[in-house]
Phi, psi and omega in degrees: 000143186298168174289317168315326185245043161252103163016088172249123189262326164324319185265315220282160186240047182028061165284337168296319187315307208257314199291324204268165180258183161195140182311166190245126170203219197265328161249358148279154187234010164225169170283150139206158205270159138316124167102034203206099185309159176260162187318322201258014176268166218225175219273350183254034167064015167260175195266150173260358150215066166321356189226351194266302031170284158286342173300326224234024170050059139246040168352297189299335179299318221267325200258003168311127179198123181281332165089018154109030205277297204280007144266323164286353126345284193290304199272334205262287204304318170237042178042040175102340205273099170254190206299330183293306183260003152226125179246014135316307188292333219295314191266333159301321151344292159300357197246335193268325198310333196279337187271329172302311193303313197280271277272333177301319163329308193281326170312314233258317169281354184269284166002313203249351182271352156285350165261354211273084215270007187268008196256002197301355183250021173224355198297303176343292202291317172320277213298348178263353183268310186299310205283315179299306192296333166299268212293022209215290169334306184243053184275153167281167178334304205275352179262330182285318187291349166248019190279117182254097162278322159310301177301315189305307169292275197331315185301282185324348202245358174292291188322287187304333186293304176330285161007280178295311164321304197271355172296310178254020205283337229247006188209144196260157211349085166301102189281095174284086215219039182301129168088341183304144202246112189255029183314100211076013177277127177325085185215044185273129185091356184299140177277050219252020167300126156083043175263186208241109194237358205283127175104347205274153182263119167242044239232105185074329222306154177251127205224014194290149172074358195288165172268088185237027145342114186086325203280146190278114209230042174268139185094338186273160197256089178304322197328119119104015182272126164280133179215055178283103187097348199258163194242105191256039198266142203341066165294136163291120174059060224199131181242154189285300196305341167310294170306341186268336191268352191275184167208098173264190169202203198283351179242031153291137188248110176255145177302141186315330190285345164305109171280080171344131206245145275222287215239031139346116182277162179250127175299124179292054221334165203263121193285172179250134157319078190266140173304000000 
């Protein structure tokens, strides 16, 4: 996956930090509005408690991924200049980031459905969706604040279904449980290859040991799903920010563009047997 749409927080002028609102809740430990910087972000735009982050009942920061938006915000769209030292900018500035954040998002999927070789009679019409999403991405401000992004995503997501259809057509009783709402659900150990899992809430589910080879998980709601042991070996359209919000471990199977998140418990090995 390109580097452009992986998070560098190093360019960034902490625009998640600043733009977005977020709730005093189970991942939050305060309230704060858009556009209202947070408390623990610090005047050279790092968190000052970053390492801290869930001790200190900020979860939500940690499973949070912009997909590279907020540098390209912060460096392309508005060269470098940030909300602190032109405090002009500040409110469009924040107003552009969330729509730049879907369109890397739609980037990120199409990208990888271009890698996809059973999708290969669609590879056109991909690249040329990319190439539309590219070019929409790097509009100037005043051209991103009028970007009718929901239609452009209906469009984009016609493609990836198309995508996914020709990707899983190839594995035999496929499990259609698109949107489903599987909250808590038993499913350890579960056969779930090429099943259609996209939009479904899977929110506490136990999924340890399941089988999601293939499976379309775009859209699905991960928070807080064990996924210890299960095998996510070239699931379709599966996000880091996803993966962040879930709970694996070390014998969870991920595709290479997937990063294992940090704080993913590790399984204990099998003591040896002492005399």
């Amino acid at each position: 996956m390109s580097d452009s749409l992986k998070a560098d927080c190093e360019s960034c002028f902490g625009l998640c930090c600043v733009a977005l609102p977020f709730a005093a809740s189970a991942d939050f430990a305060i309230d704060k509005n858009a556009g209202q910087p947070c408390p623990n972000l610090e005047t050279d735009f790092r968190c000052g408690i970053h390492r801290d982050l869930r001790k200190r009942g900020f979860p939500g920061c940690t499973v949070y991924d912009c997909f590279g938006a907020g540098q390209k915000v912060s460096q392309v769209t508005f060269s470098g200049r940030d909300w602190r030292r032109a405090p002009e900018t500040a409110t469009q500035m924040f107003a552009v980031f969330p729509v730049v954040r879907q369109l890397h998002e739609l980037l990120w999927y199409l990208t990888e459905a271009l890698t996809l070789d059973p999708a290969r009679e669609l590879h056109d019409e991909l690249r040329a969706a990319l190439d539309e999403t590219t070019r929409l991405s790097r509009g100037d401000a005043d051209d991103l604040l009028v970007v009718d992004v929901p239609a452009h995503r209906q469009a984009v997501n016609k493609l990836l279904l198309r995508t996914s259809e020709l990707v899983r057509a190839g594995t035999p009783r496929r499990k259609n449980r698109r949107g489903a709402d599987l909250i808590g659900a038993k499913l350890k150990g579960a056969d779930l290859r090429a099943a259609d899992l996209r939009g479904a809430y899977l929110i506490g589910a136990d999924l340890r040991g399941a089988d999601l080879r293939l499976a379309d998980l775009i859209g699905a709601d991960l928070r807080g799903t064990e996924l210890g042991g299960a095998d996510l070996t070239g699931s379709i359209f599966l996000t880091q920010p996803q993966l962040n919000a879930a709970k694996g471990d070390g014998a969870t199977k991920l595709s290479p563009t997937l990063t294992r998140p940090a704080h993913w418990s590790v399984p204990d090995r099998p003591r040896r047997a002492t005399r």
